[in-house]
Structures are given as structure tokens and as C-alpha cells.
N, C-alpha and C positions, 0 to 999 in steps of 0.2 A: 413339314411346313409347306413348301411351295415346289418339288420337284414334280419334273414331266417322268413319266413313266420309259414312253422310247423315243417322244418327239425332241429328245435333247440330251449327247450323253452325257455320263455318271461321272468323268474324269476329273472333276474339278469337285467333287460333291463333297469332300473333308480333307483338311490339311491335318493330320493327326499329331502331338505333341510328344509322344512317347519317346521319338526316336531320335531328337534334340539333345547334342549332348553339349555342357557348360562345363568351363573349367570351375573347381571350387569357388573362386575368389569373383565368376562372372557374376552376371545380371540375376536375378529372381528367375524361372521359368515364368512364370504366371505372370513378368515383366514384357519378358520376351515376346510369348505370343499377345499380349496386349499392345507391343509396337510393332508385329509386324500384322496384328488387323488394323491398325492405323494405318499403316504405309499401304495397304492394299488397294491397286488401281484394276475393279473387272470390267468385263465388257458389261455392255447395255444389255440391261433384263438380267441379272444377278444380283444377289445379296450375298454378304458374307456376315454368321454371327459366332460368338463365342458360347461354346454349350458345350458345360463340364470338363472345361480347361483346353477344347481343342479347336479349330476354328473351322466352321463348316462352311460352305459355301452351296449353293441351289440356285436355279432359276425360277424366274416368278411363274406361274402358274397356269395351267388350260383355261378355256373359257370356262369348263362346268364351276371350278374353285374359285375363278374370279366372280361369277355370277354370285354366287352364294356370299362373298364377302361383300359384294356393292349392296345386294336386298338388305343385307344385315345392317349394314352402317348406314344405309338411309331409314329405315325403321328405327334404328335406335338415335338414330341423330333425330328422327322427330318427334321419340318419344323424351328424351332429355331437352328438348326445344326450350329454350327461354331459363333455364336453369343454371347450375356454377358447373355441370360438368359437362362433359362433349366427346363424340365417338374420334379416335384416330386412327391412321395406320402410317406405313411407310415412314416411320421413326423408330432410331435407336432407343432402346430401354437398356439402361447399366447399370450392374449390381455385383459390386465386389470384383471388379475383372472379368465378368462374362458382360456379353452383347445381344441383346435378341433384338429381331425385326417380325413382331407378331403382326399376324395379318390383321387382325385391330384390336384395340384396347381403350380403356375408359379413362382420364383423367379430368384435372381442373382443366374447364374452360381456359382460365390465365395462367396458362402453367408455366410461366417465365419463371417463376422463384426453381422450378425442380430441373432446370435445364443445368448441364455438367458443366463445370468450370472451362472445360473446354470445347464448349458450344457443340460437341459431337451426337448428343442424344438428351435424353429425360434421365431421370434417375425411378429405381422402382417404386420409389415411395411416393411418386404420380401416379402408378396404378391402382386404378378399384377393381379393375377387370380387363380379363385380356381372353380373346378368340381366337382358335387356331382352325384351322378346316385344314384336313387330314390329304395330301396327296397321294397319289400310287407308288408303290414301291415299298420294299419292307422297308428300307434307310429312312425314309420320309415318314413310313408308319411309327414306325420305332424313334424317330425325332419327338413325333407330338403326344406319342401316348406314354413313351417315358423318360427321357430325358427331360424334355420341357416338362412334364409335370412335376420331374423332381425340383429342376430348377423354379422352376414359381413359387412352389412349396417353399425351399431355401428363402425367397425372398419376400416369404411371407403376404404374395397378394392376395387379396380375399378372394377372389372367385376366378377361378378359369376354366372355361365353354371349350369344348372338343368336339366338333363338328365331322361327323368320319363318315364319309360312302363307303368306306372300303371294311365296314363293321357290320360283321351277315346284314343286312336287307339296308346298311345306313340307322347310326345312332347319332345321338345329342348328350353329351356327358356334362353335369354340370359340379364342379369339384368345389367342395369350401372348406370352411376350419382348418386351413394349412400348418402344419407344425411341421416350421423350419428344421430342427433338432433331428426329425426323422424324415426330412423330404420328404413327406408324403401328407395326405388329405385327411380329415375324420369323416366330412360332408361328401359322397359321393351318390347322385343322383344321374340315373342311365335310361333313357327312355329309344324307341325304337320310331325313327323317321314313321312321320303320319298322327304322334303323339306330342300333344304340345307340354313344353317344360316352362316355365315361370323360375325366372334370377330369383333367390329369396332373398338378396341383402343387399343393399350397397345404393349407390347412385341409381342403379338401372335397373332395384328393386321393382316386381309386379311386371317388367319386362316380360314377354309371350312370343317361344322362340318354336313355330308349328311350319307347318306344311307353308306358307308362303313366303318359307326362307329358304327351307332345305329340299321343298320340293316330297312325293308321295314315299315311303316306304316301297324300297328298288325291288324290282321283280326280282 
């Protein structure tokens, strides 16, 4: 998702859940780490989410990845202009006990009704679409290429965009037909930075995600 390579270290990068131990009669696990990313207070420029029961934490991200996410949410926020849905970022999305903080994603414009009982985040069933752009690092590679994609899959959002420099010369993944049951995709469309990709479904259908988002296919 959003870690620095070496301009930030790794030490905070995962709180892992494995090694949690409860007496029978305690709390749920899956309670546990769910109140202690509630309680969680980190410094400025970090995120903390839940992905596949453990709670990871990262800093936000170099200029090249923040670059790529502003191009992208102002193109799609004025290709969606004047419609019911709208590009976001820097919100919790929750689903069954995990947490994600994608770097943007597509909901209702009025998304008051899918907001949590406990005013923390959205719920998944506000997503039509969610965008990750791939940081360095294999942790960070291996967050967006497969854990998050299993977890989206699990929650069934129609389309999620993986935006990777670090995919030989830089790719554009665009995954659909999620089946929850097998975390994983039927729709899997992979084009190579310099090639432009077209969303085929959803609010942000006919969407043209080319060289003026992600920049030339890398030397």
C-alpha cells in the first residue's frame, strides 16, 4: 500500500496476531485485534489496517505514489462530475472485522447511509471500486498484490485497479467478477504502463486509465 522503501523504517510495518494468547473463556481473537486497532494512537503520516486478521501499519507514501494517486482522483473525480457517485481516499472501509485505508476508492456521492454505527469508516457495500498503487518493498508488494486482493475478493467489490511500478517496466491490473468463496477474481485484465486500460463496469465504467496517470512504461 503505502510504505517507503528506506526513507522510513519497517519496525512498526505489522502487529501480527498469531502470538496472542486467550484464556478459553476470553474475548473472540478477531474481538481483540478489532479493539486494539480502535485504541491505536500513531504518529503523523501513518495508517494502521486490518488485513487477514492482523493489523498492519505503514507510512503514507513518496511523492512518485502520491503523484499517481492525486492524477488519478482528479481525472476520475471529473470524469464522475455531476453524478451519484465520487472518487475517495483517506477513509476506513470495514468488512467483517478487517480495516483497509485504500489509497482511493469509488462510492455514493451521499454515502451517509453506509457509514459504521460507530462513525469509524464506510462499510464495503459503499465500494464500486477501489485503487491501490503498489509501493517498494516486497511487504508492501505482497500487501497489494495479494492479500488485498484476496481480501476485496472476500468482500465482494466489483473492480479493483493495481497500479504497480515495481511490475517489470510498471503495470495496470484491472480485476473483476470477484468470488468471495475463493478470494480471488474470474476478470483479470494486465496491461503494461504506455497501454491504456478502460474500467469495463461500474460507476466509473468507460474510465481511461493511460500514460497521463501512471506516466511512460519505465526504462
Amino acid at each position: 500500500m503505502t510504505a517507503l522503501a528506506h526513507e522510513r523504517p519497517e519496525t512498526m510495518s505489522e502487529i501480527r496476531t498469531e502470538s496472542v494468547s486467550l484464556a478459553e473463556d476470553g474475548p473472540d481473537l478477531d474481538q481483540v485485534v478489532w479493539q486494539a486497532w480502535k485504541a491505536m494512537e500513531l504518529p503523523e503520516g501513518y495508517r494502521a489496517e486490518i488485513i487477514e486478521g492482523a493489523i498492519e501499519v505503514s507510512p503514507t507514501g513518496r511523492y512518485s505514489h502520491s503523484q499517481i494517486v492525486f492524477l488519478l482522483k482528479e481525472a476520475l473525480g471529473e470524469f464522475l462530475r455531476g453524478g451519484d457517485f465520487a472518487a475517495r481516499n483517506d477513509t476506513n472501509i470495514i468488512h467483517k472485522g478487517q480495516a483497509w485505508v485504500p489509497d482511493m476508492f469509488v462510492t455514493a456521492r451521499d454515502a451517509e447511509r453506509y457509514v459504521t454505527d460507530d462513525g469509524l469508516g464506510l462499510t464495503a457495500a459503499a465500494v464500486r471500486l477501489i485503487v491501490e498503487v503498489v509501493s517498494p518493498g516486497k511487504r508492501n508488494q505482497d500487501r497489494d498484490r495479494a492479500k488485498k486482493r484476496r481480501e476485496y475478493a472476500r468482500a465482494d467489490i466489483p473492480v479493483y485497479v493495481i497500479i504497480d511500478d515495481y511490475d517489470n517496466q510498471g503495470t495496470v491490473t484491472v480485476l473483476t467478477e470477484p468470488r468471495p468463496e475463493k478470494a480471488d477474481w474470474v476478470g483479470v485484465h494486465r496491461v503494461a504502463y504506455g497501454t491504456e486500460v478502460t474500467i469495463p463496469e461500474g460507476p466509473a465504467k468507460g474510465f481511461v486509465i493511460g500514460e497521463a496517470i501512471t506516466g511512460p512504461k519505465r526504462a
